[in-house]
N, C-alpha and C positions, 0 to 999 in steps of 0.2 A: 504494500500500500504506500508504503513512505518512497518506493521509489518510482512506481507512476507516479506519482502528485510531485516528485520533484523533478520528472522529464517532461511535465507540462499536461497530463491525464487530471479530469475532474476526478475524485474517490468517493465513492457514495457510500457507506456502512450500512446495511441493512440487519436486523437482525427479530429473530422471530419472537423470541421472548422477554424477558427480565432478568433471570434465571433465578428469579423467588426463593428455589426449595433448594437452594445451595445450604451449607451450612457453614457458621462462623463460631469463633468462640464468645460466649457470655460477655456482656459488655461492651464487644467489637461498635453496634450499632448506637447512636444516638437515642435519647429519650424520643420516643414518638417516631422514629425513622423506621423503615420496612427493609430487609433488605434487596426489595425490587427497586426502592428508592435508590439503593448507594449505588448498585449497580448500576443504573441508567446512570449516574453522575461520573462513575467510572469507567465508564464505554466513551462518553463523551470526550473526557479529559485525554482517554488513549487515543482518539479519533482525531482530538487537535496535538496532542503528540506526532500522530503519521502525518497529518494534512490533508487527512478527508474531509471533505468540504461539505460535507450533510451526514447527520445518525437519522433513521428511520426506524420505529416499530412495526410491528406487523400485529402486535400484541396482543400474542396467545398466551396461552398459562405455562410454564414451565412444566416438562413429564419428568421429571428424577430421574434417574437412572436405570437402566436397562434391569430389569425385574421384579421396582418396585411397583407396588400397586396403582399409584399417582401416575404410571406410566401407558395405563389403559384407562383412564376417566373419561369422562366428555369434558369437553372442553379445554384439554391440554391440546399443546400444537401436536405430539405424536398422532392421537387422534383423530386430528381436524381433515376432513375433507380436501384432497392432493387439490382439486379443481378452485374450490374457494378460497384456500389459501393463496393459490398459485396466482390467480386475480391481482390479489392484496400487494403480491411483489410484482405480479406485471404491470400494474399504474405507475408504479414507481421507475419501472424498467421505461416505459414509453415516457413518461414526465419528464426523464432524464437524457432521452436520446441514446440507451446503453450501447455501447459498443463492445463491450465484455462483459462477460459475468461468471463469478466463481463461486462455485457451491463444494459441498464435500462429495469426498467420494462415498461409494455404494454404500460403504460399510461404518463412514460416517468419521473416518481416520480408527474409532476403539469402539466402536457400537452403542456411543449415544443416541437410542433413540429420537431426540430432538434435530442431532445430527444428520441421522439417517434421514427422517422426513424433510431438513434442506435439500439435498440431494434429489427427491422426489418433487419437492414443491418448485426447487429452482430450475429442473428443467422441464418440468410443463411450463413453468411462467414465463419462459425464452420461449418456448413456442410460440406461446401467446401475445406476447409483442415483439416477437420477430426477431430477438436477437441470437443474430448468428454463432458469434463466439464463446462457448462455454465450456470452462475449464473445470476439473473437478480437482477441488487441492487435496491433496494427501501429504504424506508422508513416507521417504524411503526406506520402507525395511530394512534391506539390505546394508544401505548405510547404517544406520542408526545400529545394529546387530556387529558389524565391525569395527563401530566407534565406541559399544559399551565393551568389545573384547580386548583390545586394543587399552583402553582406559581403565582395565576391571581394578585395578587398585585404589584409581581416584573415586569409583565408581561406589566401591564398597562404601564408601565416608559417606554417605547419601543413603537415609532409610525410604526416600520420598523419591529415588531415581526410577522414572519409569521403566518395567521389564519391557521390552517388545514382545516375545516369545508368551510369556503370560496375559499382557493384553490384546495379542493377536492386532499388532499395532501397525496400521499403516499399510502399504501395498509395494511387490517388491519391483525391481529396477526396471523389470522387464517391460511392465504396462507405462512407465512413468515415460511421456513425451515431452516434455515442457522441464526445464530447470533452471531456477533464477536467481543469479549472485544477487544476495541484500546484503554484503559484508559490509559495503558503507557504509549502510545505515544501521548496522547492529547495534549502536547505541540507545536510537531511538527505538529500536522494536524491544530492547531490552527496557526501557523507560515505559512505554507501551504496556507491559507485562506487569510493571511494578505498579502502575495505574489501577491495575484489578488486584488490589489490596485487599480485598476480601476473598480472592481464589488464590494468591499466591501471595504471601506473608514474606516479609524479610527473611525469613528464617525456609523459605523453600529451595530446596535443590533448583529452581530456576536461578533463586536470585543469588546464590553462594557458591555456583559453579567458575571455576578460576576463568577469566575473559578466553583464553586461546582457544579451552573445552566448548566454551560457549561458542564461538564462533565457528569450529568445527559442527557444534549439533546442529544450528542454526543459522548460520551464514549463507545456509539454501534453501531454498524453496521447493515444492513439486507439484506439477498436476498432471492430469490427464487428458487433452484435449478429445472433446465429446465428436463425433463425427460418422460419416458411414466409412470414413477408409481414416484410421489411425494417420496423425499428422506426423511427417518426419522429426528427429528430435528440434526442438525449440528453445531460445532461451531469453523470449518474451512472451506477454500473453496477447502485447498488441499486431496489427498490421502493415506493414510497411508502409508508406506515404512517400 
C-alpha cells in the first residue's frame, strides 16, 4: 500500500468489519470505548501511516475464528450473503474508478473465516463493476518455512512466532505470480503494524523481531493474479502506461 501511494496510485482500505470479538487485556480499552471503536481509530491511523487516501466499512459483525460459534450467526460477515455483500464493495469499486483490487486468497492466508469470505465477496464484487485486475495476497510458504529453518535459534526466543506447518499458512511458490519488494518502506509497514495496538502489543514477536529478521519475513509481498491463463511472474500489481 505504502508503495503505490508513493508511485503516485490513489489507496482505498476497504475493510468488512471492526473486528469487535478480538480480545485485549483488562483495562486495554477506555471507560465507555468498545473495542470496535479502537479499532476503527487504529485502521485509520495505519491507513495514514501507508497513505491511503480513504478507510471504508462495509460493516458487518465480526465471525471469530474458525470454529467458534459467533462464526455461523446471522449477521456476521462469514454468513452474509457473497451477492449482497459483494454490492456493498462494488459501489465503492465503481465510486473509485478501481483499477486493482486485492482480496485474500482461497484459504484466507490461515483460515479466517472473515478472511475467506473477502476472497468470495471480492471477486464477485470485481465482477460486478468491472474490474479487471484482481490479485489475491497471500503468503509464501515456502519462504516463510526456510526463513523459520534457517532462523530456528532466533526463532525459539519467540512463544508468539507463527508455525507455518501448524497453521497451514499461506500458499507455496508455485501458484505465487506476483512479488513485490516493500523493503523501502518497511519502516512504515512496521509503524503500520504497531498502529493495531490492540492485535499486536509491544511485546509481540512482530514488534521485537531484530530489523534484518524483519525484513527478511517481510520485505515481500505475494499474490496470485486471478485470471483464465495464470499471468507470467510479476513484480507489480499495476499496468504499464
Amino acid at each position: 500500500m505504502a508503495r503505490a501511494a508513493a508511485e503516485g496510485h490513489r489507496v482505498v482500505l476497504v475493510c468488512a468489519t471492526r473486528g469487535e470479538l478480538g480480545e485485549v487485556a483488562d483495562g486495554f480499552l477506555d471507560d465507555g470505548e468498545t473495542l470496535a471503536d479502537r479499532r476503527a481509530v487504529e485502521v485509520h491511523a495505519a491507513a495514514a501511516i501507508l497513505g491511503a487516501q480513504r478507510v471504508a466499512f462495509l460493516d458487518y459483525r465480526d465471525s471469530g475464528m474458525e470454529g467458534e460459534p459467533t462464526a455461523t450467526e446471522p449477521g456476521c460477515f462469514a454468513m452474509a450473503d457473497v451477492d449482497e455483500a459483494a454490492a456493498r464493495l462494488a459501489k465503492i469499486l465503481v465510486e473509485e474508478d478501481a483499477e486493482v483490487l486485492t482480496v485474500y486468497d482461497e484459504r484466507g492466508n490461515y483460515g479466517h473465516p472473515d478472511h475467506v469470505q473477502v476472497h468470495h465477496v471480492g471477486i464477485r464484487a470485481a465482477e460486478l463493476a468491472g474490474t479487471a485486475r484482481v490479485y489475491e495476497a497471500t503468503i509464501n510458504r515456502d519462504h516463510f518455512l526456510a526463513l523459520m529453518a534457517e532462523r530456528s535459534d532466533e526463532m525459539a526466543e519467540f512463544d508468539d512466532a507463527p508455525n507455518p506447518d501448524e497453521m497451514n499458512l499461506g500458499m507455496p511458490a508455485e501458484v505465487i505470480t506476483t512479488t513485490i519488494d516493500v523493503r523501502e518502506f518497511i519502516d512504515r509497514k512496521r509503524a503500520a503494524m504497531a498502529a493495531h495496538s490492540s492485535q499486536i502489543t509491544g511485546e509481540s514477536f512482530f514488534m521485537k523481531m531484530p530489523e534484518d529478521a524483519f525484513v527478511a519475513a517481510f520485505g515481500q509481498e505475494w499474490y496470485i493474479r486471478r485470471g483464465p491463463e495464470r499471468a507470467a511472474v510479476e513484480n507489480t500489481l499495476f499496468p504499464a502506461r
